[in-house]
Backbone of each chain as ProteinMPNN parsed JSONL, in Angstrom:
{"seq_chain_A": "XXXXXXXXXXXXXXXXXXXXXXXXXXXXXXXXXXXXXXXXXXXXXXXXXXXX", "coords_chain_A": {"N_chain_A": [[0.842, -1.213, 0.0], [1.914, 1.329, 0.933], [4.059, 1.479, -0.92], [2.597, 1.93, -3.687], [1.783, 4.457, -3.091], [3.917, 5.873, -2.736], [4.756, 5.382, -5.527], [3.047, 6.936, -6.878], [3.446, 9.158, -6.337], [6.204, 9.71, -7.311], [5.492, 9.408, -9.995], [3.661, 11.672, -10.261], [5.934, 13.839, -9.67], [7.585, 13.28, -11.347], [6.605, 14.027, -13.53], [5.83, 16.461, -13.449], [8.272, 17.463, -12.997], [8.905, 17.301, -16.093], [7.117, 19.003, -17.591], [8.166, 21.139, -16.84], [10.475, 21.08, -18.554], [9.22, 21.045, -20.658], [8.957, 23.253, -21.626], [8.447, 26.048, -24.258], [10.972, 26.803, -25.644], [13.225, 28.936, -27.29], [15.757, 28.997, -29.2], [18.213, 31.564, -28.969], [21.284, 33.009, -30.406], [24.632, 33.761, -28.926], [26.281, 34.999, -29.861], [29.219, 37.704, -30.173], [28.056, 39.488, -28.772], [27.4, 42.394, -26.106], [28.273, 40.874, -23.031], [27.993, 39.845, -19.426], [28.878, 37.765, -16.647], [29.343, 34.478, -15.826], [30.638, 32.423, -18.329], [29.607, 29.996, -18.301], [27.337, 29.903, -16.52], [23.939, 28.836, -14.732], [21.979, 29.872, -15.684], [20.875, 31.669, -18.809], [20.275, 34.939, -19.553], [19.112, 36.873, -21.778], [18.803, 39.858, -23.307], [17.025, 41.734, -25.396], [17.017, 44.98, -26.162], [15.528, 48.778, -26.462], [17.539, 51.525, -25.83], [16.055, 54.194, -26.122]], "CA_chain_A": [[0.0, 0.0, 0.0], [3.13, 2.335, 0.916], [4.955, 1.268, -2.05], [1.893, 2.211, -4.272], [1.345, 5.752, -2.866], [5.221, 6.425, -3.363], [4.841, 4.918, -6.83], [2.033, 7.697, -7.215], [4.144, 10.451, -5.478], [6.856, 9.632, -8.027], [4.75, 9.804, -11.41], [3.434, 13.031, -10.283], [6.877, 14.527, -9.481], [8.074, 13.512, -12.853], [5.239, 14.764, -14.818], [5.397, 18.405, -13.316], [9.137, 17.873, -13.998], [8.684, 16.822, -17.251], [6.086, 19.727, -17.786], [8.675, 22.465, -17.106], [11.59, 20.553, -19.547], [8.893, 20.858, -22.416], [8.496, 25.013, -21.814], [8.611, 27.064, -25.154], [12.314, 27.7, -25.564], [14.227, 29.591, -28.379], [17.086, 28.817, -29.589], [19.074, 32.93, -29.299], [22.55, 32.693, -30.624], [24.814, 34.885, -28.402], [27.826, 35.466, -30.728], [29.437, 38.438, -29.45], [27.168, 40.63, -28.144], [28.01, 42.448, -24.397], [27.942, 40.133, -21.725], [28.212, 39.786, -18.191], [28.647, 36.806, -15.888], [30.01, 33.266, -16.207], [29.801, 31.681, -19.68], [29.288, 28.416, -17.964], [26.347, 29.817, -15.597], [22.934, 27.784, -15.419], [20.685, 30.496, -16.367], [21.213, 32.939, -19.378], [19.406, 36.222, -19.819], [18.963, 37.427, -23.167], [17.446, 40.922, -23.713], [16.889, 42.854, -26.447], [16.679, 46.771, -25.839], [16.021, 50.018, -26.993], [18.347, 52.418, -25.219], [15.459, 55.113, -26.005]], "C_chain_A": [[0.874, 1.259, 0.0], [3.687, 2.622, -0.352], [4.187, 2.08, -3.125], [1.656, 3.735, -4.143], [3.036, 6.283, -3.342], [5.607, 6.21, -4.339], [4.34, 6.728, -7.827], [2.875, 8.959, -7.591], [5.37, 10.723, -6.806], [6.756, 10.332, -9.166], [4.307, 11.115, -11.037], [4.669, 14.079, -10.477], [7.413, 14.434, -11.008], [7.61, 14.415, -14.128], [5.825, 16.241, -14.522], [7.284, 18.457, -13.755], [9.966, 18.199, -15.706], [7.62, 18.045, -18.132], [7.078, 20.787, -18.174], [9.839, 22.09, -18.187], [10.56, 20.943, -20.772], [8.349, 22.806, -22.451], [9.145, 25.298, -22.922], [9.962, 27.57, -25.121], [13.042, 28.356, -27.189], [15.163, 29.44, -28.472], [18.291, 30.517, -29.997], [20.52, 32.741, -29.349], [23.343, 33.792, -29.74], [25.624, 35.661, -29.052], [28.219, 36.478, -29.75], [29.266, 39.513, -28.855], [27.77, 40.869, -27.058], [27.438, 41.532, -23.963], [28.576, 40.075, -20.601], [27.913, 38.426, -17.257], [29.509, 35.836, -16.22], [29.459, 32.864, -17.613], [29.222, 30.404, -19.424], [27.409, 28.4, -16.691], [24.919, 29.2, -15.962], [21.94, 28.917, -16.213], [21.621, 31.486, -17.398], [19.971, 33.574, -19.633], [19.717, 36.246, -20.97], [18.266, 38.679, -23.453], [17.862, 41.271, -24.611], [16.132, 44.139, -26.004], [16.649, 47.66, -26.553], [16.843, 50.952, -26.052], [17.071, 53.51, -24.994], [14.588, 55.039, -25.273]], "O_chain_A": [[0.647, 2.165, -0.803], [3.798, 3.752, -0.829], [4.865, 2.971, -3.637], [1.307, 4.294, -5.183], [3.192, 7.056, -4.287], [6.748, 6.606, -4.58], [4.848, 7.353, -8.758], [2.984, 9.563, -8.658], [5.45, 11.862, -7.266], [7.379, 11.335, -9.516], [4.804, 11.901, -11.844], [4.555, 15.025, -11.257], [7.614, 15.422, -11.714], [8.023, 15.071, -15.084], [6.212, 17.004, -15.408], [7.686, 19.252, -14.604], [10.901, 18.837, -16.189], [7.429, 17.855, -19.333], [7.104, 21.321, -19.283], [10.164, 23.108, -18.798], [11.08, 21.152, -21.869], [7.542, 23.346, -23.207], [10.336, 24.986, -22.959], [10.179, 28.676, -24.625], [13.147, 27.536, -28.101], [15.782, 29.875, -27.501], [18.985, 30.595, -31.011], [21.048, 32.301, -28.327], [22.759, 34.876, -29.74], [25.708, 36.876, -28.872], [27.781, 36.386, -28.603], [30.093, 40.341, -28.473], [28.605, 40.058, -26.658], [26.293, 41.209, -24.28], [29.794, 40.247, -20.646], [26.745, 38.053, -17.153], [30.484, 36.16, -16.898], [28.292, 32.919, -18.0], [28.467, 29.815, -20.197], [26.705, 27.473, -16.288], [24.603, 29.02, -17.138], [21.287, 28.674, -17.228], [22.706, 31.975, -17.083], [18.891, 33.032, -19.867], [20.703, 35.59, -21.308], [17.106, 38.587, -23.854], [19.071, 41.215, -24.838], [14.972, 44.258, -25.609], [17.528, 47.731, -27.412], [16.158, 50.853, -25.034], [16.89, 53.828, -23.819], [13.863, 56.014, -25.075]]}, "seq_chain_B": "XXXXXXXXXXXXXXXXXXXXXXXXXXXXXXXXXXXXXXXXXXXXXXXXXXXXXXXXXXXXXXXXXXXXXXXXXXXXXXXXXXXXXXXXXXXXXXXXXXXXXXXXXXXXXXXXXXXXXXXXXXXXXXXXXXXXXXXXXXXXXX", "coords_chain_B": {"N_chain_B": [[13.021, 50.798, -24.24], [15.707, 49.726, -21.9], [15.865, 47.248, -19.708], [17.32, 47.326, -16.948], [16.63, 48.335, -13.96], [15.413, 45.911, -12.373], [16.552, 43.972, -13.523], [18.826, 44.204, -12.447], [18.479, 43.436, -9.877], [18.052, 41.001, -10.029], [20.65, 39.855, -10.762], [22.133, 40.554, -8.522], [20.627, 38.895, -6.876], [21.177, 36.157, -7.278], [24.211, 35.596, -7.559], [26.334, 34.768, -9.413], [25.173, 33.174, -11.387], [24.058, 34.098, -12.846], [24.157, 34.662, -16.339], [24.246, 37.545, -18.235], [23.111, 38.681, -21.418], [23.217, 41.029, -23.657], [21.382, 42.058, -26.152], [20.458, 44.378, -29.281], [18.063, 45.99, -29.909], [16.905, 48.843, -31.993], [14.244, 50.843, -32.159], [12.99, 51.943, -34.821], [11.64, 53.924, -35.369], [12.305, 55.813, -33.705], [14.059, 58.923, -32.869], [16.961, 58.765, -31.911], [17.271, 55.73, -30.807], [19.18, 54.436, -32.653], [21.763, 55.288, -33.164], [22.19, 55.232, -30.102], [22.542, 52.803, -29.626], [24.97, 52.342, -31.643], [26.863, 53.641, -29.741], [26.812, 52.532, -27.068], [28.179, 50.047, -28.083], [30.387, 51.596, -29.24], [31.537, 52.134, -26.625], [31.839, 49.13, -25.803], [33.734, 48.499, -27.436], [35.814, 50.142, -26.358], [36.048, 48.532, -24.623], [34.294, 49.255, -22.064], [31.395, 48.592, -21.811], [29.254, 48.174, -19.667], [29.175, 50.835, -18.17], [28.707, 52.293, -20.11], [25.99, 51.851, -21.266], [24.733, 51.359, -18.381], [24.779, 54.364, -17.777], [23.363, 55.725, -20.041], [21.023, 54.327, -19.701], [19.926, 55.262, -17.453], [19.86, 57.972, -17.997], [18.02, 58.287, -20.505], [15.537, 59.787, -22.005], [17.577, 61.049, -22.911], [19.249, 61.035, -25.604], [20.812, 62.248, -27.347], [23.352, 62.675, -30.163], [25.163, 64.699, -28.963], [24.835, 64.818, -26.55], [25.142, 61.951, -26.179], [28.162, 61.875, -26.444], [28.453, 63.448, -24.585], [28.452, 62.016, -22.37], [30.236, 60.108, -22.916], [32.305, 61.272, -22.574], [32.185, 61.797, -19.896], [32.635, 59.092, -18.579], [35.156, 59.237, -19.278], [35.979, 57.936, -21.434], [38.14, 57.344, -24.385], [37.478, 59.772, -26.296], [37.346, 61.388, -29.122], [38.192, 58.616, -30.605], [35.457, 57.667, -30.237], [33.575, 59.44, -30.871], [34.273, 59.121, -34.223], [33.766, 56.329, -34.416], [31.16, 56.612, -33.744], [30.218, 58.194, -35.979], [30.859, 57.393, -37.625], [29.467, 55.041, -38.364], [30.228, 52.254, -37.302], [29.873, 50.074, -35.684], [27.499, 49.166, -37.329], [26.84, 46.775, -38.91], [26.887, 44.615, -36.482], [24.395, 45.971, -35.287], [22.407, 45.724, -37.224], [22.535, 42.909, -37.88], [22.053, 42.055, -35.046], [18.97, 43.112, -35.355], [18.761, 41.843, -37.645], [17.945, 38.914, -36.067], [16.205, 39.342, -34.709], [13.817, 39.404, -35.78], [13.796, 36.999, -36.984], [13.25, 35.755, -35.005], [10.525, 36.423, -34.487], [10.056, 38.831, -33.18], [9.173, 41.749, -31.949], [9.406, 43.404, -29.857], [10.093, 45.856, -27.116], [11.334, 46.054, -23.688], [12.344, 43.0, -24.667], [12.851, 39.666, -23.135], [15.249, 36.317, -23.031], [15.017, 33.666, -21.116], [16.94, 31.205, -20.519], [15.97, 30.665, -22.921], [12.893, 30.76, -22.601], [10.501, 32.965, -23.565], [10.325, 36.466, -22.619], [8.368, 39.151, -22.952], [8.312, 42.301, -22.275], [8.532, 45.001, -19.63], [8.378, 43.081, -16.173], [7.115, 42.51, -13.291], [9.731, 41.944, -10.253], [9.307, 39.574, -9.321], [8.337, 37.832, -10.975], [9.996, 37.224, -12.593], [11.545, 36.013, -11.027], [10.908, 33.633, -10.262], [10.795, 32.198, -12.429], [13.361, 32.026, -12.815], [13.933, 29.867, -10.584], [12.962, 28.149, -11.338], [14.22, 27.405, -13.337], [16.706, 27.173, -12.75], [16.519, 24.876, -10.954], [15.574, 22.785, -12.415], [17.947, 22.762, -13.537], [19.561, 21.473, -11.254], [20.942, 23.599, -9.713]], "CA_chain_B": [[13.822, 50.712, -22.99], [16.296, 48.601, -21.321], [15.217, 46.506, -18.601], [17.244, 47.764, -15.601], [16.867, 47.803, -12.165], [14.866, 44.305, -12.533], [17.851, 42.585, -13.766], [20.01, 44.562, -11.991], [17.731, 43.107, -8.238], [18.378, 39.533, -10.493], [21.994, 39.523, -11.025], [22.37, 40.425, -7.188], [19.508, 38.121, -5.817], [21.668, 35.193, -7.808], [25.165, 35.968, -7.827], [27.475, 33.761, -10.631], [24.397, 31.901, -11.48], [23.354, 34.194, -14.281], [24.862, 35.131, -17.604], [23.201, 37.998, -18.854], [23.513, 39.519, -22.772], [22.445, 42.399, -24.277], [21.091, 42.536, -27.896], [19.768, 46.025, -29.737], [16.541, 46.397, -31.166], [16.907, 49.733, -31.858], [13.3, 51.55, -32.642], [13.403, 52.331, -36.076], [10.54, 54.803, -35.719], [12.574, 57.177, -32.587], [15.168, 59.284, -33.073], [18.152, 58.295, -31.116], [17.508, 54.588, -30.529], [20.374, 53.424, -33.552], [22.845, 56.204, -32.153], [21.926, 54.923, -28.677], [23.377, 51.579, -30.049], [26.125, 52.472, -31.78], [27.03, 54.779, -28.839], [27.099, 51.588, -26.536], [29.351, 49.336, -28.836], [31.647, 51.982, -29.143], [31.902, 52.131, -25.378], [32.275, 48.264, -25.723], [35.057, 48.417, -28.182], [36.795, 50.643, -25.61], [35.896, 47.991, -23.107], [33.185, 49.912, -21.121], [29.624, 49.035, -22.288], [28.24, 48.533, -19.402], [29.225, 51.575, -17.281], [28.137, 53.332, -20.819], [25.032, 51.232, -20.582], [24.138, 52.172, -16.989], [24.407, 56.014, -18.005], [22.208, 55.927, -20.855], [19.438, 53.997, -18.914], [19.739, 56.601, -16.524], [20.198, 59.677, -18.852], [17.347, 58.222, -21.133], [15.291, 59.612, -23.495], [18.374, 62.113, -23.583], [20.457, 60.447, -25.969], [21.207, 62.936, -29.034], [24.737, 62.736, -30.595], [25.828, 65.493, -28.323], [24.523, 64.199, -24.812], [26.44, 61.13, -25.815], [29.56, 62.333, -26.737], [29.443, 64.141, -23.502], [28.393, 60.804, -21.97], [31.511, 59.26, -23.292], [33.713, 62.075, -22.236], [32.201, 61.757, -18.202], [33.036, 57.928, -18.698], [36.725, 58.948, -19.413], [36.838, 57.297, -22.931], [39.002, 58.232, -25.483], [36.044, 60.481, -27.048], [37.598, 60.908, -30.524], [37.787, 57.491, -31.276], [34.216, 57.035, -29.964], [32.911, 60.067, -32.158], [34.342, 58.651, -34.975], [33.072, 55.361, -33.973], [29.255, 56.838, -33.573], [29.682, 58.596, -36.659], [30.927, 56.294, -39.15], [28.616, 53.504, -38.11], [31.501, 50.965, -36.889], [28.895, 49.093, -35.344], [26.197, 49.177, -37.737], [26.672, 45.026, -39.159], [26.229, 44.292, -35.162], [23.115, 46.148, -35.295], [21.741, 44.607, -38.041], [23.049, 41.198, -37.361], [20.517, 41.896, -34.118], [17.821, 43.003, -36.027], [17.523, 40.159, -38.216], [17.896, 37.952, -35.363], [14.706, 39.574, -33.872], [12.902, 39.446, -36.736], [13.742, 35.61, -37.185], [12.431, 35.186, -34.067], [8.897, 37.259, -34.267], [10.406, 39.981, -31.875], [9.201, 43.325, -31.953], [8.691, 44.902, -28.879], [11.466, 45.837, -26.168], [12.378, 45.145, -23.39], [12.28, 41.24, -24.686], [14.257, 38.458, -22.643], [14.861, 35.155, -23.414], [15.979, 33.22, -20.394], [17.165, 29.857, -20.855], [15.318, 30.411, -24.122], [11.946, 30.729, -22.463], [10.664, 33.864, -23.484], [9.716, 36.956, -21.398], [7.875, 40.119, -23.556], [7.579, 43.289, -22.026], [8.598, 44.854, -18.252], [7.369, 42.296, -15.408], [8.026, 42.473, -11.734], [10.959, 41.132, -9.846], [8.821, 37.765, -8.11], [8.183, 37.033, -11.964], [11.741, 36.751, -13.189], [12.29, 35.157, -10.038], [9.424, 32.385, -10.51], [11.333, 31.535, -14.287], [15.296, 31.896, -12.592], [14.186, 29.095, -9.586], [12.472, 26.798, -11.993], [15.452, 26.833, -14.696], [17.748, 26.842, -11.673], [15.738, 23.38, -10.415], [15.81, 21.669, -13.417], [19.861, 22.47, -13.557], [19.941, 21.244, -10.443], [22.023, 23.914, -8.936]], "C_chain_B": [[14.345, 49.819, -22.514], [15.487, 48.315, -19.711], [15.734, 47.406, -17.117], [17.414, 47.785, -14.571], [16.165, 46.572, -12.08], [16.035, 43.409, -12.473], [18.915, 42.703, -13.206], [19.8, 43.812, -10.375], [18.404, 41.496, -8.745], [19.548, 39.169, -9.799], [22.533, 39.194, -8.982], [21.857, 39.423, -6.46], [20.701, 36.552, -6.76], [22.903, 35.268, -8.386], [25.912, 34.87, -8.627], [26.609, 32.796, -10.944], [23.516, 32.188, -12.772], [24.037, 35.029, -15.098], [23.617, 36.16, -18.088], [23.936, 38.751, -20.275], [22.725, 40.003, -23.357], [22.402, 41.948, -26.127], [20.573, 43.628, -28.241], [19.039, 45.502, -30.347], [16.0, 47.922, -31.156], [15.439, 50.356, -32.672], [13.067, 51.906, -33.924], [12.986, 53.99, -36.342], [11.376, 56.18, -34.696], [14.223, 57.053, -32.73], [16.698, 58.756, -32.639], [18.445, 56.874, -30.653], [18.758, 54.423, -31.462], [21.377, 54.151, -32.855], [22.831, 55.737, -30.941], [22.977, 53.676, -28.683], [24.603, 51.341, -30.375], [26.782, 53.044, -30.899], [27.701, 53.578, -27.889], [27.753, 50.705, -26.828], [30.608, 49.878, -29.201], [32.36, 51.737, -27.631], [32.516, 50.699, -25.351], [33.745, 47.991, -26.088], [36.505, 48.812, -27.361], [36.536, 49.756, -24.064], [35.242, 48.358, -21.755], [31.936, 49.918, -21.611], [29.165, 49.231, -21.024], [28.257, 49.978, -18.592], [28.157, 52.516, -18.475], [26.345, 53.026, -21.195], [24.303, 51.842, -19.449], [23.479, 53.779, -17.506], [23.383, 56.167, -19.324], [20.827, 55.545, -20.526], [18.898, 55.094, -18.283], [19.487, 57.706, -17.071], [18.918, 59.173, -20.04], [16.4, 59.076, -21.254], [16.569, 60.744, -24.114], [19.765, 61.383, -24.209], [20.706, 60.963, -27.599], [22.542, 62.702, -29.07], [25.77, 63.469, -29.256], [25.885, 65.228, -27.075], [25.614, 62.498, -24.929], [27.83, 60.865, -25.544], [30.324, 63.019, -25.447], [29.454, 62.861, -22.24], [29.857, 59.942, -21.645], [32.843, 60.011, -22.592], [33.377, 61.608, -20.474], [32.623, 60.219, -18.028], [34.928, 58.305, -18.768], [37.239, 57.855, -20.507], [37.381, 58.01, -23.959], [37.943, 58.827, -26.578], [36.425, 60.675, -28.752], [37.663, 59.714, -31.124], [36.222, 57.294, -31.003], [33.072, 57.953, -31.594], [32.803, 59.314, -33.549], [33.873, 57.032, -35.577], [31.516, 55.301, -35.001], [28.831, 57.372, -35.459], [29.968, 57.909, -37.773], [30.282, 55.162, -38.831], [29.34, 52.427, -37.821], [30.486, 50.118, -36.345], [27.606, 48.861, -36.124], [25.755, 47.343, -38.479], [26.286, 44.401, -37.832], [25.161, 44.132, -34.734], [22.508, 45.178, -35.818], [21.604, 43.428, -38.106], [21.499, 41.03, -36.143], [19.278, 42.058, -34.468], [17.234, 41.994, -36.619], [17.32, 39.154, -37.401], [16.374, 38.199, -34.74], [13.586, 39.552, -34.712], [12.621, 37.872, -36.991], [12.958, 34.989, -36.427], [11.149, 35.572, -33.533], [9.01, 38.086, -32.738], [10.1, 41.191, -31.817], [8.744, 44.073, -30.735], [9.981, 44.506, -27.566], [10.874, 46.22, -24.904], [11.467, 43.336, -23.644], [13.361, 40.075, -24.027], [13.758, 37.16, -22.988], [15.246, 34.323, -22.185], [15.704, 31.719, -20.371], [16.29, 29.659, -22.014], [14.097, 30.419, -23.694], [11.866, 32.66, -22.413], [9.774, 34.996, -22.582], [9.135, 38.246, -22.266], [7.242, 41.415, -22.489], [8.543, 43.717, -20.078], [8.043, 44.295, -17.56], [8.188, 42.606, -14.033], [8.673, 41.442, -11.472], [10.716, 39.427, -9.701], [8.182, 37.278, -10.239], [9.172, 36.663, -13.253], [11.629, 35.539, -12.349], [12.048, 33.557, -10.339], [10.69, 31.326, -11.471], [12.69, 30.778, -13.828], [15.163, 30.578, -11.783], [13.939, 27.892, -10.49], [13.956, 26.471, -13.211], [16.742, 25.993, -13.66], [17.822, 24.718, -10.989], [16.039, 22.559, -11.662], [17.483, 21.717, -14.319], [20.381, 21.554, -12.601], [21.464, 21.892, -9.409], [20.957, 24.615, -7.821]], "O_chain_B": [[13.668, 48.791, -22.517], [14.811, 49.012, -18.954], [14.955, 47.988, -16.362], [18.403, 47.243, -14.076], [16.797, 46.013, -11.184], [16.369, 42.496, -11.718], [19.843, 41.893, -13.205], [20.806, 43.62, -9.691], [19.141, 40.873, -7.98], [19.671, 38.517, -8.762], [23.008, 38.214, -8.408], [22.461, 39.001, -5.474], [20.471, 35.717, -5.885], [22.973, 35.068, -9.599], [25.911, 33.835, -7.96], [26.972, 31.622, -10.875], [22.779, 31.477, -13.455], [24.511, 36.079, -14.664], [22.444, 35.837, -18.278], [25.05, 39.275, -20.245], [21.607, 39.562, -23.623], [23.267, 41.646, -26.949], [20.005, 44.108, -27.26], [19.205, 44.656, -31.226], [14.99, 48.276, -30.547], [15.532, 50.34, -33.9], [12.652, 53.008, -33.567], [13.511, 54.879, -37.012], [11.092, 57.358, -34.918], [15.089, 56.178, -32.738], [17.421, 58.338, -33.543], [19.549, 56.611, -30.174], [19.692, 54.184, -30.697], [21.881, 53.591, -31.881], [23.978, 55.908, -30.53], [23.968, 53.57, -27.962], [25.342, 50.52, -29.832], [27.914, 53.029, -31.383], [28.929, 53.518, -27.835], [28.215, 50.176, -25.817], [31.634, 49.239, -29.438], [33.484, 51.257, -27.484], [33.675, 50.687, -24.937], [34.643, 47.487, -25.414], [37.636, 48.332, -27.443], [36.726, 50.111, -22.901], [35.543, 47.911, -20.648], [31.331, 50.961, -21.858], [28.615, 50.319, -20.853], [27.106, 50.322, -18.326], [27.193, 53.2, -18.131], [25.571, 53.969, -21.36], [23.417, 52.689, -19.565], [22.327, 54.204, -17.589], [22.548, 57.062, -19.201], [19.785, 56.109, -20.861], [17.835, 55.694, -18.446], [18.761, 58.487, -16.454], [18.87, 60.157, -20.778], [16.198, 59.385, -20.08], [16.627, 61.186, -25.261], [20.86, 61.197, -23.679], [20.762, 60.317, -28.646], [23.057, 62.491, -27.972], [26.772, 62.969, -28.745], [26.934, 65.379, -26.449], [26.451, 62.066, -24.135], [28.441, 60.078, -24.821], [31.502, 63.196, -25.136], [30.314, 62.802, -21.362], [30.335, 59.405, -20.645], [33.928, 59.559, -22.225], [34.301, 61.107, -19.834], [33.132, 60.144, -16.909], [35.77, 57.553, -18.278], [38.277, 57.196, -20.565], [37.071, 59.148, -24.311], [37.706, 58.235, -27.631], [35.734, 60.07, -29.571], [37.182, 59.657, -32.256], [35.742, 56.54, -31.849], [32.4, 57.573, -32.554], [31.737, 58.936, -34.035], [33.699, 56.672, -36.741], [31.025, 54.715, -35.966], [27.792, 57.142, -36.077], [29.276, 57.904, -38.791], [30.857, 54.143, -39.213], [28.819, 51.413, -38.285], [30.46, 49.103, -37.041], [26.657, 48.356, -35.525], [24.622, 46.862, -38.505], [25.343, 43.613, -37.906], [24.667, 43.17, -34.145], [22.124, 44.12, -35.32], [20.536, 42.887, -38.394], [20.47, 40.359, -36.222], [18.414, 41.301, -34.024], [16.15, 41.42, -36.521], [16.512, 38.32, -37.808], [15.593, 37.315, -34.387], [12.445, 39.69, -34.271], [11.477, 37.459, -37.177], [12.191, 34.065, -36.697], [10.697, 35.216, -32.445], [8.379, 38.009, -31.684], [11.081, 41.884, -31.55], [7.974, 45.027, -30.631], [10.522, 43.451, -27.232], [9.783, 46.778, -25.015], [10.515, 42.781, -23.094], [14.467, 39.776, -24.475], [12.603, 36.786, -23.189], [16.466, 34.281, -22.348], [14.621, 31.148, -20.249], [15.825, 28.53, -22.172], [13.545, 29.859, -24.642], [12.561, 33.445, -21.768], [8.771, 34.662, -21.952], [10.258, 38.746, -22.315], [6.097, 41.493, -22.046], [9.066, 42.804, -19.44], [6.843, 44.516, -17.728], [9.374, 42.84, -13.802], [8.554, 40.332, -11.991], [11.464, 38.462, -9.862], [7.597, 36.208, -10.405], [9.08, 36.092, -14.34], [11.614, 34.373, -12.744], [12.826, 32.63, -10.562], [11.201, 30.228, -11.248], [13.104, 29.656, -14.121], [16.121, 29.839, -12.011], [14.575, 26.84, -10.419], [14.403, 25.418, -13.665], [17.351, 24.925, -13.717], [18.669, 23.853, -10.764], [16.866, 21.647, -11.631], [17.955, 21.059, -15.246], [21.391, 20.888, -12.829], [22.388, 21.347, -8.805], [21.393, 25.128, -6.79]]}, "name": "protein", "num_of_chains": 2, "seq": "XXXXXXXXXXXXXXXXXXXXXXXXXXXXXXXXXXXXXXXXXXXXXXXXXXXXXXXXXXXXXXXXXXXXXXXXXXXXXXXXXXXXXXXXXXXXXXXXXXXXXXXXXXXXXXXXXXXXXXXXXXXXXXXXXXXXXXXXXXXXXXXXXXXXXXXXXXXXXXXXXXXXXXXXXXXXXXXXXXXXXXXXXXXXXXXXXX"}
């Protein structure tokens, strides 16, 4: 009965992780635009700005 | 408009955990956005975007030729090369290079971020960066 509820507990956890892996991503090339930070860091920002 | 103090609360709230890079999508339609651009790549060239960055956020919508130039001089860059820079378009393939990239990607409206390629359209408050940075962060597992 344990086994079965932590079976449950599992498949849920995967799913919602599995949910945010399939988010809408873009592929933005950075070439050599300014940047700031580690090149190796987990998150990158990307903006595009007007100055004005 | 550039983003800001938003990304600037980011960078701090998540120190060496986020890469951030600037692209131009300079306005086509208002005066001083392309100058604004080239203005900031010269600064790069001389190895100071962002300080020259910062001051234009700040000093915004005042960014004619002349407000930059004096921009560049309170920065302490070598202002003749920058002039010459701003005014021969030295950065203008950069530009463009960004343009078509925003166009490739059905981009028209600024400030646009992409982070981790999920994209973000428009100014949003801090707790809705944040939301995006914990979940990318989670599924890095850092």
């Amino acid at each position: 009965m344990h086994m079965k509820k932590l079976l449950i507990c599992l498949c849920v956890l995967l799913l919602s992780v599995m949910a945010q892996a399939e988010e809408k991503r873009t592929d933005v090339p950075i070439g050599d635009s300014p940047s700031m930070g580690p090149a190796d860091a987990p998150v990158t920002i990307i903006e595009f700005i007007d100055f004005q | 408009m550039a983003a800001g103090p938003t990304v600037k609360q980011l960078l701090q709230t998540y120190p060496g955990k986020i890469r951030l890079v600037v692209k131009n999508y300079p306005y086509k339609y208002r005066d001083f956005a392309r100058i604004a651009a080239e203005a900031s790549l010269a600064a790069q060239a001389q190895g100071r975007y962002w300080e020259m960055h910062d001051l234009m956020f700040t000093r915004s919508p005042k960014l004619d030729r002349a407000s930059l130039i004096a921009y560049a001089g309170e920065l302490g860059l070598d202002v003749p090369k920058f002039i010459k820079a701003i005014d021969g378009g030295d950065h203008a393939a950069e530009i463009d290079r960004d343009l078509q990239l925003a166009q490739s990607i059905d981009l028209y409206n600024t400030p646009t971020f992409y982070i981790n390629g999920r994209q973000v359209v428009g100014e949003r408050p801090f707790d809705f960066f944040k939301k995006i940075i914990d979940e990318e962060l989670q599924l890095a597992g850092r």
